[in-house]
Structures are given as structure tokens and as C-alpha cells.
LUMKEGU-257997 format. One record per residue: residue number from 1; x, y, z of N, C-alpha, C in turn. Coordinates in steps of 0.1 Angstrom, whole numbers, plus 2048, in hexadecimal, padded with zeros to 3 digits. Each point is the difference from the previous one (the first is absolute). Layout:
     k   nxx   nyy   nzz   caxx   cayy   cazz   cxx   cyy   czz
   NUM     X     Y     Z      X      Y      Z     X     Y     Z
...
***
This chain:
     k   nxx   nyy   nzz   caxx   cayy   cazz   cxx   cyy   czz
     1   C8E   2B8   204    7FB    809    7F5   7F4   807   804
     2   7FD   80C   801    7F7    808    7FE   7F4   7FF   7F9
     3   7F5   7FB   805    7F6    7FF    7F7   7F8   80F   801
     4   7FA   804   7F2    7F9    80B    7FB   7F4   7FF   802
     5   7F8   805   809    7F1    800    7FE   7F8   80D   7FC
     6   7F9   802   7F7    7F8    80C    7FC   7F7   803   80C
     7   803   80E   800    7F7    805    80A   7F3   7FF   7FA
     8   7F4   801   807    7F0    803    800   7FF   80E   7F5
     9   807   805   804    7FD    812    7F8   806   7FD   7F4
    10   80D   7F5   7FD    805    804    7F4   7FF   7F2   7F8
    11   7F8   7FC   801    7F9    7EF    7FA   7FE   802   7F1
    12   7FE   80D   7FB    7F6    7FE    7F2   804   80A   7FA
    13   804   804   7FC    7FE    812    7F6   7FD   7FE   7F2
    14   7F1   809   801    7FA    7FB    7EB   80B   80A   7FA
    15   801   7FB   7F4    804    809    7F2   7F6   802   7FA
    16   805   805   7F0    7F5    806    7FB   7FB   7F2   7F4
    17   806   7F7   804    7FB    7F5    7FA   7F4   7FA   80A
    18   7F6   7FA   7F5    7F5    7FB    80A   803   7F5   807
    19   802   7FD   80D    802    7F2    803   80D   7F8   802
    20   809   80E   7FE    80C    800    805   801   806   80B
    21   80B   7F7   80B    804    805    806   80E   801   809
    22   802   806   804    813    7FD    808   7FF   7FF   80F
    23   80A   7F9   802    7FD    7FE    811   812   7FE   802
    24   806   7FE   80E    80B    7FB    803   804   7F6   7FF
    25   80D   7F7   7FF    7FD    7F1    800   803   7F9   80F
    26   7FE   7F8   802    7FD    7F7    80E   80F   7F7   7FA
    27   809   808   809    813    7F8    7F9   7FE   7FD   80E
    28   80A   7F2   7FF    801    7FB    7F9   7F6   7F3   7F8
    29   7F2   801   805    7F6    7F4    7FE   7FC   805   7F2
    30   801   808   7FA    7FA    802    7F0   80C   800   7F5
    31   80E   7FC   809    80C    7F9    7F5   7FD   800   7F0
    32   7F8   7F2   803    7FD    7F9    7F5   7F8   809   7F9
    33   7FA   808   805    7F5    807    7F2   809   809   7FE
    34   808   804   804    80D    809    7F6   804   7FA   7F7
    35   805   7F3   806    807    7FA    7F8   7FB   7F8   7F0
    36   7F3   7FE   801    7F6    7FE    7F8   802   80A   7F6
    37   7FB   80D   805    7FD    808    7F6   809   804   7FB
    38   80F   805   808    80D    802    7FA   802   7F4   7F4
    39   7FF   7F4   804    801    7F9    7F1   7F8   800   7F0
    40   7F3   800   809    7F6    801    7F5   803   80C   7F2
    41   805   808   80B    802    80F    7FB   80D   7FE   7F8
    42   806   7F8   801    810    805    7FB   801   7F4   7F6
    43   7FC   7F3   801    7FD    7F8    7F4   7F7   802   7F4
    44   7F5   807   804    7F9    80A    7F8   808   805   7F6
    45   80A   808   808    806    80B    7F3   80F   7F9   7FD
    46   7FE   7F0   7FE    80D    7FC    7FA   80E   804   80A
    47   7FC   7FD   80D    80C    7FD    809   802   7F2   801
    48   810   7FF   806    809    7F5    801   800   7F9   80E
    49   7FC   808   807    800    7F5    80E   7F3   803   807
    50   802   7F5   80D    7F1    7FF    808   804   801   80D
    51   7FE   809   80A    804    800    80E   7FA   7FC   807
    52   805   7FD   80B    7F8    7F6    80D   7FD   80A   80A
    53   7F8   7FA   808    7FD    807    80B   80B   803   80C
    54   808   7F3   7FD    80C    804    80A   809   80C   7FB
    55   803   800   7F1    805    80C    7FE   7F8   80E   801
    56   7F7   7FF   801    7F7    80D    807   806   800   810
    57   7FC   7FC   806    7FD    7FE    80E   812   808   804
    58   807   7FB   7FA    80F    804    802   804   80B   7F9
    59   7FB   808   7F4    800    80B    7FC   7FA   809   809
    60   7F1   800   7FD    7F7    806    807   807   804   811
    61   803   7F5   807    801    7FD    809   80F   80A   804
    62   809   804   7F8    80A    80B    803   7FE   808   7F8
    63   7F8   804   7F8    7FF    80B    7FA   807   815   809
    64   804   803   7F6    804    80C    809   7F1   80B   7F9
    65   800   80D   807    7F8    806    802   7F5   7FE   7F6
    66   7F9   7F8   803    7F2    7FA    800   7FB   7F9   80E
    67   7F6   808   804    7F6    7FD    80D   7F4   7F7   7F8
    68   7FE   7F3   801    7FA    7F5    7F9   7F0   803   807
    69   7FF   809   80C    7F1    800    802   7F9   80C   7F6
    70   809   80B   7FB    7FF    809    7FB   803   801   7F0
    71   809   7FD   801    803    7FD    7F0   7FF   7F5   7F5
    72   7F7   7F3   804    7FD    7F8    7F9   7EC   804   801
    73   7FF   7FB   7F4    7F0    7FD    802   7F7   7F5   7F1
    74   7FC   7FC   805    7F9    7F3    7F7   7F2   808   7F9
    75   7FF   7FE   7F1    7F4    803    7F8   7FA   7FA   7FF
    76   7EF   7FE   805    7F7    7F4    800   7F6   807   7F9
    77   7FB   7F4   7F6    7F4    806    7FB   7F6   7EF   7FD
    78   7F7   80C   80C    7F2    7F5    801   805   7F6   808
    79   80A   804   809    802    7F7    80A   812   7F5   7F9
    80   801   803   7F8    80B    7F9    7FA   808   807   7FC
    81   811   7FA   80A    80D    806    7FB   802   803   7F2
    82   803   80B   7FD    805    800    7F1   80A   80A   7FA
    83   806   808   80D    80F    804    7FE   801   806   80A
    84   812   805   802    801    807    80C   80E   80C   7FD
    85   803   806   80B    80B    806    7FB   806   804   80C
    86   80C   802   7FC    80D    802    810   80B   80F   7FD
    87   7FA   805   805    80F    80E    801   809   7FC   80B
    88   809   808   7FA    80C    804    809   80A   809   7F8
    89   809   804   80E    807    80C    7F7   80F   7FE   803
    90   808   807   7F7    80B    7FE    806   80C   809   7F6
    91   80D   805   807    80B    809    7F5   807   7FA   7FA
    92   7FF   804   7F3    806    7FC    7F8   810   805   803
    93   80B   7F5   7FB    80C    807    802   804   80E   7F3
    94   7F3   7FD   7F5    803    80B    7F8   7FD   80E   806
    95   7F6   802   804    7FA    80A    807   7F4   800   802
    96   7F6   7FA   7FA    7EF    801    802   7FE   7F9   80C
    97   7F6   807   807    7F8    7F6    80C   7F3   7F9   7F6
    98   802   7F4   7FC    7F3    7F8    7F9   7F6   7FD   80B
    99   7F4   804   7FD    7F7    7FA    808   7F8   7F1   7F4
   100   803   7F8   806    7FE    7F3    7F9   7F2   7FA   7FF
   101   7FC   7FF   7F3    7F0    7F9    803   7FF   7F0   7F8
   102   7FD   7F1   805    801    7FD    7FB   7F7   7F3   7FC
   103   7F6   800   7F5    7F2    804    802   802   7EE   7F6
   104   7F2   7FB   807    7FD    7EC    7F3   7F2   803   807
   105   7FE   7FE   7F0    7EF    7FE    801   801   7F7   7F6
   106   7F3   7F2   803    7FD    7F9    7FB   7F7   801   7ED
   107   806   7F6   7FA    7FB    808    7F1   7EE   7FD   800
   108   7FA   800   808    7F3    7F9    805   7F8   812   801
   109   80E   807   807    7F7    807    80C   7F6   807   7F8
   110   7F7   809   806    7F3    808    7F8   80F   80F   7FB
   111   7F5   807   7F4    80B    804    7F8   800   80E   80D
   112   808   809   7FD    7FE    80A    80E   80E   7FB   80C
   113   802   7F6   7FE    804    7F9    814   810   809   7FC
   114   804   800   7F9    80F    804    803   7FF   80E   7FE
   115   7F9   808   7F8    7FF    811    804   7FB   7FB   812
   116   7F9   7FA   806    7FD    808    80A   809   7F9   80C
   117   806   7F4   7F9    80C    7FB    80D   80A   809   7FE
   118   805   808   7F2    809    80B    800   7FC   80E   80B
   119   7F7   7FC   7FA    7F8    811    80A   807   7FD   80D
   120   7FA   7F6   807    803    801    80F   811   800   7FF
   121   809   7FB   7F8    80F    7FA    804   802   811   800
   122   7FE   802   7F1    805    811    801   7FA   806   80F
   123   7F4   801   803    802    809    80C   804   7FF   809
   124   801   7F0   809    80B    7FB    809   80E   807   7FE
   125   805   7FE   7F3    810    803    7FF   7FD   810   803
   126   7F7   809   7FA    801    80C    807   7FE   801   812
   127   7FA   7FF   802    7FF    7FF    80D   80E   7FC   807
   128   804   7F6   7F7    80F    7FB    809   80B   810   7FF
   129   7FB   805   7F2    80D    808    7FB   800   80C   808
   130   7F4   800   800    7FC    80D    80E   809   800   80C
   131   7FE   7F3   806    809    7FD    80E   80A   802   7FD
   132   80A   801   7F8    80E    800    7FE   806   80A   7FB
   133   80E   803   801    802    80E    7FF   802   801   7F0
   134   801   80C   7FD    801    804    7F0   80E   802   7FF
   135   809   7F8   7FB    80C    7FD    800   805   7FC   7F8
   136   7FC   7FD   7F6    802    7F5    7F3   7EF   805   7F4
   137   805   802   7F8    7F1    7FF    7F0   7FA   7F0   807
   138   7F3   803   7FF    7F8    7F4    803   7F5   7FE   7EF
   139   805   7F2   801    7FA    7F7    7F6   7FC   7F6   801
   140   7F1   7FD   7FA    7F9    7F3    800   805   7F9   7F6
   141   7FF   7F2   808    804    7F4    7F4   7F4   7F6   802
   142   804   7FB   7F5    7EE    7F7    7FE   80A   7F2   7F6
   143   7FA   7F6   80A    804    7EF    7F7   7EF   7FB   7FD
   144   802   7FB   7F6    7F4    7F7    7FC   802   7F1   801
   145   7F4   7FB   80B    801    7F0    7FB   7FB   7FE   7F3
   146   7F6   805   7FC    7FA    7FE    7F4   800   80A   7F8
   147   809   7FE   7F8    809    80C    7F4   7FB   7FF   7F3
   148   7F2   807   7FC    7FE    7FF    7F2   7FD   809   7FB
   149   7FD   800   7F1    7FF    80F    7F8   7F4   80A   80A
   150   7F6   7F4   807    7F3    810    807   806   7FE   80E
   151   807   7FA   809    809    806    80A   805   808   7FF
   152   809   803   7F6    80D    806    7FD   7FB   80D   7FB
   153   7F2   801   7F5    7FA    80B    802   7FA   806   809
   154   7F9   7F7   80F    7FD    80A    808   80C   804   80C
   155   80F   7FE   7FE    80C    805    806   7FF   80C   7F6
   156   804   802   7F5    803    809    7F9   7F3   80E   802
   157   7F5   7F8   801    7F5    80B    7FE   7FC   80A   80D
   158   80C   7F7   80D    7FB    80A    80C   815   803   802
   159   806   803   7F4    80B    809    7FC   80E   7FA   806
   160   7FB   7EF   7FF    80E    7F6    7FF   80C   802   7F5
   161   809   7FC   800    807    800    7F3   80A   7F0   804
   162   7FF   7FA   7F7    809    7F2    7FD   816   807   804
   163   803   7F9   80B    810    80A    804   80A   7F4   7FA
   164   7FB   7F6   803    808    7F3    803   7FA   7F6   7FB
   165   808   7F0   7FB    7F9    7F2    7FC   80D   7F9   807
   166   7F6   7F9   800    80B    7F3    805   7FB   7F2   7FA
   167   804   7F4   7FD    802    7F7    7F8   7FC   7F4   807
   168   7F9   7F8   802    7FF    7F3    801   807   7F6   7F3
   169   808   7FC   809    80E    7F6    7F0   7FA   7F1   806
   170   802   7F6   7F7    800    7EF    801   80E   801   7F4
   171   808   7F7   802    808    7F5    800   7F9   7EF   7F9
   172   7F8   804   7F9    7F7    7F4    7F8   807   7F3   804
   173   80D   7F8   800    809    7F7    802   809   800   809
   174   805   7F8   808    80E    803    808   804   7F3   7F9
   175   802   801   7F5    80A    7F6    7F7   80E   808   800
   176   80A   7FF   7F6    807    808    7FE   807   80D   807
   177   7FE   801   80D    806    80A    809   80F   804   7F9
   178   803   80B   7FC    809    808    7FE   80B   7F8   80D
   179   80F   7FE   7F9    809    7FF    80D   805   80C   800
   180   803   805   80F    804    80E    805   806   7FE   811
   181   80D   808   7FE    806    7F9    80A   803   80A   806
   182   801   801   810    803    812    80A   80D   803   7FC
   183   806   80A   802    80F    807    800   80A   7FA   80A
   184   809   800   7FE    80A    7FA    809   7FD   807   80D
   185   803   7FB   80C    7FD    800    80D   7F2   806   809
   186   7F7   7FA   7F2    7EF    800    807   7FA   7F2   800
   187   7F9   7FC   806    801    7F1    807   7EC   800   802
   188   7F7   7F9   802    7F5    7FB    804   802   7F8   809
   189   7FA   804   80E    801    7FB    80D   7F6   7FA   801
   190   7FD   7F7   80A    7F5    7FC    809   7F4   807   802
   191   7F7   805   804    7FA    80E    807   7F8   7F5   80B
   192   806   809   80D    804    7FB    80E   7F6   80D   805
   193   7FA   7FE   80D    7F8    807    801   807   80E   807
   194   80A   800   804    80C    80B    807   805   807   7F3
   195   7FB   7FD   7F6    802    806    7F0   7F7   809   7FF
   196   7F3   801   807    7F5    805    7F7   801   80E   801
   197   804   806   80D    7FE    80C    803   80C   80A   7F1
   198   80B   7F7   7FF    808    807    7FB   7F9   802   7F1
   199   7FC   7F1   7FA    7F9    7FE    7F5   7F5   80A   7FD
   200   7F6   804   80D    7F3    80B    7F9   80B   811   7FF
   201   80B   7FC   809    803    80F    802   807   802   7F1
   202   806   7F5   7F7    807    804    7F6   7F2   7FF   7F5
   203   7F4   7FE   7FF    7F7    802    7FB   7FC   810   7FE
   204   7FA   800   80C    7FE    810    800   809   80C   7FA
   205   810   7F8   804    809    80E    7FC   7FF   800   7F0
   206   801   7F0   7FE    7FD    800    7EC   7F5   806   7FB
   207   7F2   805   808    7F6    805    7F6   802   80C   806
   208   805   805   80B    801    80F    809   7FB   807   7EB
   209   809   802   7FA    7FE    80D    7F6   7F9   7FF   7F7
   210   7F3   7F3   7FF    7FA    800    7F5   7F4   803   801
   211   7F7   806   7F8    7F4    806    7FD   7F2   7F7   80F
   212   7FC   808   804    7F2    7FB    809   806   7FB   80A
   213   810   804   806    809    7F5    80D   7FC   811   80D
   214   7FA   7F6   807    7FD    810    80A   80B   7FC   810
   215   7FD   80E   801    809    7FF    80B   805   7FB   80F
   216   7F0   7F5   7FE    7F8    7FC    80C   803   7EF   7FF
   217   803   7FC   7F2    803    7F2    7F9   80D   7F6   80E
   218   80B   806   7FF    804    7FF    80D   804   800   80E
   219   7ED   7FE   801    802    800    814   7F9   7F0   7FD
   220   800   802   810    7FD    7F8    809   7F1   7F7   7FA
   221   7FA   802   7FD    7F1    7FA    7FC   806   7FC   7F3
   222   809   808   7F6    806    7F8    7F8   804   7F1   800
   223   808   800   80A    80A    7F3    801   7F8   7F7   806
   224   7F9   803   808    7F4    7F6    806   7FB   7FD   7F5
   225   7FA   804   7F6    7FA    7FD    7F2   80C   7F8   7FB
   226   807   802   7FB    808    7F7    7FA   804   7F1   80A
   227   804   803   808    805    7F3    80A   7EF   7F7   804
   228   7F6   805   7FE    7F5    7F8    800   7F9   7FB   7F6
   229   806   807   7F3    7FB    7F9    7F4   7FD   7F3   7FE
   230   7F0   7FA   801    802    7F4    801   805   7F7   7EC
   231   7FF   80D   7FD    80B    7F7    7F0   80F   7FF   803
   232   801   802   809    810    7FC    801   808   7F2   801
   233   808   7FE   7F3    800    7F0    802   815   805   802
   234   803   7F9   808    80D    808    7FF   80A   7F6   7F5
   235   7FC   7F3   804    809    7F6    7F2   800   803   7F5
   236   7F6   806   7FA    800    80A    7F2   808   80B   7FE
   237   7FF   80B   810    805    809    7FB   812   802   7F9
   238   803   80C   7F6    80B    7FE    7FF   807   811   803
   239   807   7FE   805    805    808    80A   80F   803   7FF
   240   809   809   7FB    80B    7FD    7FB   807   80C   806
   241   80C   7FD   809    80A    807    80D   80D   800   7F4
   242   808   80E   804    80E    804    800   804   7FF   80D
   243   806   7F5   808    807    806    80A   7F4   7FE   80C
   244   7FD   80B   808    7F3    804    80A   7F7   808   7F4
   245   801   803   7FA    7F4    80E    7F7   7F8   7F1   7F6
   246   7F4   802   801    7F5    7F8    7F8   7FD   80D   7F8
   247   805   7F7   7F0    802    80D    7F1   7F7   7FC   7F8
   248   7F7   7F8   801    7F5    7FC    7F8   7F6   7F7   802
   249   7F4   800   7FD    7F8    7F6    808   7F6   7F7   7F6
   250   7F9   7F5   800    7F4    7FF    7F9   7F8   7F5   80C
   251   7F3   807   804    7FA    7F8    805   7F4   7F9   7FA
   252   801   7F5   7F9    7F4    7F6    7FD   7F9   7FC   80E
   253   7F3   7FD   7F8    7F4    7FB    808   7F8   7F9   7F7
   254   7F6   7F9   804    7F2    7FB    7FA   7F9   7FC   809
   255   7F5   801   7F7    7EE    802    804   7FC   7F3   7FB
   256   7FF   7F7   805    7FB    7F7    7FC   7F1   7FF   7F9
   257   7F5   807   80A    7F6    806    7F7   7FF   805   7F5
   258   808   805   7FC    800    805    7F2   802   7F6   7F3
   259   805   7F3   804    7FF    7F5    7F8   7F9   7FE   7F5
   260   7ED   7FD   809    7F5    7FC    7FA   7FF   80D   7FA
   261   7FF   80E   803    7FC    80A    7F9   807   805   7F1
   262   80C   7FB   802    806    807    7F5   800   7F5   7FA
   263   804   7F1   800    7FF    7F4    7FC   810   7FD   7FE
   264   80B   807   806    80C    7FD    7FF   7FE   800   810
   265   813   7F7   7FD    805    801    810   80D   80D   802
   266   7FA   80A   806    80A    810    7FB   803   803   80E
   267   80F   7FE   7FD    802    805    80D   807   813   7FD
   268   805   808   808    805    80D    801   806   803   804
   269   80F   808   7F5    808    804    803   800   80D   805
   270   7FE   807   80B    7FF    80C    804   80B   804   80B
   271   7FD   810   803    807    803    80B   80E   804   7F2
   272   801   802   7F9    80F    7FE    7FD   808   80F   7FB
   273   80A   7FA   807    808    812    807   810   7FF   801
   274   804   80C   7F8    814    7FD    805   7FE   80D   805
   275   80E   800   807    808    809    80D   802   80D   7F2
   276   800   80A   7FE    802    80B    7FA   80F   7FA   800
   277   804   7FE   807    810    804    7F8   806   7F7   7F9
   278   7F7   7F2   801    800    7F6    7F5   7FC   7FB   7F5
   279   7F8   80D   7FB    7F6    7FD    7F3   804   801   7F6
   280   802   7F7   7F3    806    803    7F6   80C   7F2   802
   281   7FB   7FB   806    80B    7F3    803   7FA   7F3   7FE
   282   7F6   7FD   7F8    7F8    7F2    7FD   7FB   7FD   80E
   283   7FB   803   80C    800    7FA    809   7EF   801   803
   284   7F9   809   7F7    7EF    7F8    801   805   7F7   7F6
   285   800   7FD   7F7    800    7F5    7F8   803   7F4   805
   286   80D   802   803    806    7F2    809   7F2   7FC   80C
   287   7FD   809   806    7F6    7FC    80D   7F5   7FB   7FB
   288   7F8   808   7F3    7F2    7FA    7F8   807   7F1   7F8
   289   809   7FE   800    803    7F2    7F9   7FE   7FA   80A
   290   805   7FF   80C    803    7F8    809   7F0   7FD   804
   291   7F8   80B   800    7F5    801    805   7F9   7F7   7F8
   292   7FA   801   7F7    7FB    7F9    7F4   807   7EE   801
   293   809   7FE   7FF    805    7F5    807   7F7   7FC   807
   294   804   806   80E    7FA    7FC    80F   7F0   7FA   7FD
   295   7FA   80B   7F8    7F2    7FB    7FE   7FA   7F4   7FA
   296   80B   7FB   7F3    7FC    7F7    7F8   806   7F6   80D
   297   809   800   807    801    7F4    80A   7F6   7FC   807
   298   7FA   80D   802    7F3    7FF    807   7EF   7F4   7F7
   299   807   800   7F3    7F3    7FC    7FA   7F7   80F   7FB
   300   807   806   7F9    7FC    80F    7FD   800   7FF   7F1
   301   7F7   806   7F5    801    7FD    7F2   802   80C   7FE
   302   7FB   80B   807    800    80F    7F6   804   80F   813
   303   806   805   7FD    803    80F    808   7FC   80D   7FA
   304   7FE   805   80A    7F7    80B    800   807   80B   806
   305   803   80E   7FD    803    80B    80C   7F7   80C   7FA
   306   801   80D   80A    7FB    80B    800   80D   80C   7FD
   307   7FC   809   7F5    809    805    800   7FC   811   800
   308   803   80B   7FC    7FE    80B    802   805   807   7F4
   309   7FB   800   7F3    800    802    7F3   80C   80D   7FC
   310   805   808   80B    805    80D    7FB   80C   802   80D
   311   803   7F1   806    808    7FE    808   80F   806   7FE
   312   806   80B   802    80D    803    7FB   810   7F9   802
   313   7FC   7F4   809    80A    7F6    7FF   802   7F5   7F3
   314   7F4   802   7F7    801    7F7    7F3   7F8   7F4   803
   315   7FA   7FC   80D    7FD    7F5    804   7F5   7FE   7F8
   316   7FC   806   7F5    7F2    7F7    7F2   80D   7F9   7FB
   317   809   805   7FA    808    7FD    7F4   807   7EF   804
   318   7FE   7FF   80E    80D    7F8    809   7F4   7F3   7FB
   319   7F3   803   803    7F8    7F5    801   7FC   7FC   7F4
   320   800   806   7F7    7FF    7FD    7F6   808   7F4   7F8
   321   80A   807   805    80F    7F9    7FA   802   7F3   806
   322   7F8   801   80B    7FF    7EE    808   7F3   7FC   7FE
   323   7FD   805   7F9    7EF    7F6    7F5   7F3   802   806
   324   802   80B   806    7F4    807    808   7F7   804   7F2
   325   7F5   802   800    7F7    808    7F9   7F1   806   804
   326   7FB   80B   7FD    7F7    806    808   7EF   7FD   7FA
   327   7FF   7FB   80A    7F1    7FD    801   7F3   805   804
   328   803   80B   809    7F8    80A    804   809   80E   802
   329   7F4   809   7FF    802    80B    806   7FC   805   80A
   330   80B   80A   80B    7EF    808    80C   80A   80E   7FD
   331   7F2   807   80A    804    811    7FC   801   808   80B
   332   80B   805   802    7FA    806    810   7FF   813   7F8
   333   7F7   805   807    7F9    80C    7FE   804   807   807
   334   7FF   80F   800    800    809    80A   7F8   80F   7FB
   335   800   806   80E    7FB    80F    7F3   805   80C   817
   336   802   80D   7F8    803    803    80C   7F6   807   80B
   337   7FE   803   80B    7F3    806    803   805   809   80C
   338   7F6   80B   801    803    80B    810   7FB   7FB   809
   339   805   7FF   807    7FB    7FC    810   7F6   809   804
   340   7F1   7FB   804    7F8    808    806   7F7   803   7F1
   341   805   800   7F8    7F4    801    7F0   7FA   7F8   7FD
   342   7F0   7FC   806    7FA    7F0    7FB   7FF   802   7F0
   343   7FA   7F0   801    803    7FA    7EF   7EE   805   7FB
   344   7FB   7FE   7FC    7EE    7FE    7FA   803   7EF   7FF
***
């Protein structure tokens, strides 16, 4: 792995906050202060899980167009981490090129830090939009680790607009699991590691047409991301074949960390996807039963998934219906901008 060291010349840059300041991060030896503040930030505003440094190190680590010496940078004030933010860009299969910003600052930090950690992400993403051809409407998108009524006002006040929500659900009990059974000649296999390539490729083809799936999702740094996931437990997963074609999937995992924090033992039903030409066939259901199962075998009391509130496959209604309920909200943003027109 590639370690990042900050150059001499680009060690510090002040904002207009006193005693703030931004620098590059030293990846992979400053992990953990991502990973820190990414939590601090996201339990703050009533999020549902806690990531590890290993799941950094392996995102981060294939990310597609993001240059980690260039497009990450850490907010210190008075010498102490207190948020950071990461662009990257990428085509949408709808049509926009999003230039992505995506910004956790600690609820600590001095007031100021996220106008001026936005400042720099915005002018990075221009800079990037510049290098690339004008080929596609270019749009900024902005995620908040720390999503609250004066966040949310200063997205709006430098001409954000709220596009999209998406849902953090719990499953309060895995008592009572709904029984739901697959369609005649769909079956749940083993998952064998000569499975996986086929498994991420019928992944990608199930989200290819939904909202924020860009066109870059399946290459190569993809599948390295997924086949290195260190949440991958494969005994959990449930994975359901016609024949050779894999038509539906759900991959559980758990965080054991998250135990003490939340004070349940929650494991997560995610990843969960049918083949387009088998939707409408009970076959998420069947998989999230199975799934939910698997967990409580595990010693699991409550599940958890992430969903995408305006998803047009129905998948709110599906989880609902299997005793999901929503517990948080997050917001992804956007607003559109000319390439070459700075911001104030």
C-alpha cells in the first residue's frame, strides 16, 4: 500500500477561521483519525453503524477517481483533528457527471469548520472538472456526517437543495420472522469462492438503473472492493441461483463493535438485490427471512439495513413488510455549477 506523505509546501493551509487549519492526510498512518471522526460525526446525528479502520483502508484503498494525496484533507484546529472531507467524481448512468464531496466534522469543532472544509472540497472538485472534458452537465453533491438543522442551513445557504433520503431501518426483534419461501427452481447455494466473481457481477447488473449507480461502479477497483471486504462472512450470505444465473442476493454481516455502542447485539441485512427479470417474485423476502434467521443463529437480537427512500423497485415497502422500521434519516444534496466559475 502506498503511503501519503504531505509535502513541506502543502502541510497547512489557514481558512478564514482562526486556528483552523487543513493539511493532507498521512494514509495510510492517520486511518484511525478518519475513522474517529467519521464516527463521532455520524453517531452525532443519530446514525446506525460504526466503521472500522479496516473498512476504510479497503474502500479508500480502491477508490476510483479520487487521488488520496490530493483529494482528501484533515481539519485541525489548534492542533486537533476535528473533520475532514474526500471528493471524487464519477457518471452517473442517468446522465450527470457528480463531482462528490463528502464532508464529517466533529460536533466539537469551532463553529466556521464546515463552511471552510466545504470551501476547499468545492474548489478541488472544480479544479478536477476543469481537467475533464465537458461532456455531460456537471453537478456537485455534498453528504453530511453531521446532519443538522445549522449544517443543513449552511448546504442550503451556499445554494444546496435536499435531491434524495435514504433510511436507516432496525428490525427491533428477530422473533417472529415472516415464513417466505423462493419460487420453484430457485435454490440457495453454498457461496464458494469461484462464486464470487459471478455474485458481484449480478450485483452491479441489479443496481446498473438506479439513481447515484455510475458508470465506473463496475470495473476493476470495484470488484477488488468487494472481494476484499473485510465484512464478508460468506456462511451468512444468502445467495439464491436459477440454473447458472444468481437472481437475488442478501448479504449479512456484523460489527461486533457496535454491540457496546448501541447496547444491542445487531447484526445487518444488506447488499440486497434481485436479477431485473425476477422482481416481483417474493425472492427479497424469501432471502431477508433467511437472512434474519442466519443472524439470530448467530446470537443476533435486532437487524438493521440501509435503504434509499425513493428507490423505484419498492424496496421501502418490502422492508417494511418484514418489520423493518426507520430510525434515521441522511440527505444527499446537490446543486449544479459551470466549470471554471468560482464559488465566494
Amino acid at each position: 500500500m502506498t503511503t501519503i506523505e504531505p509535502s513541506a509546501t502543502d502541510l497547512r493551509t489557514p481558512t478564514r477561521v482562526p486556528a483552523l487549519f487543513l493539511r493532507p492526510v498521512r494514509w495510510p498512518e492517520e486511518v484511525a483519525t478518519i475513522t474517529d471522526i467519521h464516527n463521532e460525526s455520524r453517531l452525532a446525528a443519530g446514525g446506525l453503524s460504526v466503521r472500522t479502520a479496516e473498512g476504510f483502508l479497503n474502500a479508500y484503498g480502491h477508490a476510483v477517481n479520487c487521488d488520496l494525496s490530493k483529494d482528501l484533507r484533515l481539519a485541525e484546529a489548534d492542533g486537533r483533528p476535528v473533520g475532514y472531507a474526500r471528493v471524487s467524481w464519477g457518471d452517473e448512468v442517468r446522465g450527470d457527471r457528480v463531482h462528490d464531496q463528502a464532508i464529517f466534522v466533529r460536533p466539537d469543532a469551532p463553529a466556521g469548520t464546515l463552511d471552510a472544509v466545504l470551501y476547499w472540497a468545492e474548489g478541488r472538485c472544480r479544479e478536477i472538472a476543469a481537467s475533464l472534458p465537458a461532456d455531460r452537465p456537471a453537478v456537485l453533491g455534498a453528504f453530511l456526517g453531521l446532519e443538522t438543522v445549522a449544517t443543513r442551513a449552511t448546504l442550503e445557504e451556499r445554494g444546496y437543495r435536499a435531491v434524495r433520503y435514504s433510511f436507516g431501518m432496525v428490525r427491533p426483534t428477530l422473533d417472529d420472522i415472516p415464513d417466505r419461501r423462493l419460487p420453484d427452481g430457485v435454490e440457495v447455494r453454498p457461496v464458494r469462492s469461484e462464486h464470487l466473481r459471478a455474485i458481484w457481477a449480478a450485483e452491479v447488473a441489479a443496481f446498473a438503473g438506479h439513481w447515484g449507480t455510475t458508470v465506473q461502479d463496475g470495473g476493476e477497483a470495484g470488484w477488488e472492493e468487494f472481494r476484499n471486504d473485510p465484512l464478508n462472512d460468506f456462511p451468512l450470505w444468502q445467495v439464491a441461483w436459477a440454473g447458472d444465473t444468481v437472481v437475488g442476493m442478501v448479504r449479512p454481516f456484523i460489527r461486533p463493535e457496535e454491540f457496546a455502542v448501541f447496547g444491542a447485539r445487531r447484526g445487518w441485512t444488506e447488499s440486497i438485490s434481485t436479477h431485473p427479470d425476477w422482481r416481483g417474485r417474493g425472492i427479497a423476502k424469501a432471502l431477508i427471512a433467511r437472512a434474519l434467521a442466519a443472524l439470530r443463529e448467530r446470537g443476533m437480537t435486532e437487524a438493521a439495513l440501509g435503504v434509499d427512500a425513493d428507490n423505484e423497485t419498492g424496496a421501502l415497502a418490502i422492508y417494511r413488510s418484514m418489520g423493518f422500521v426507520e430510525r434515521s434519516r441522511q440527505t444527499d444534496y446537490r446543486k449544479p455549477f459551470v466549470v471554471g466559475e468560482a464559488e465566494s
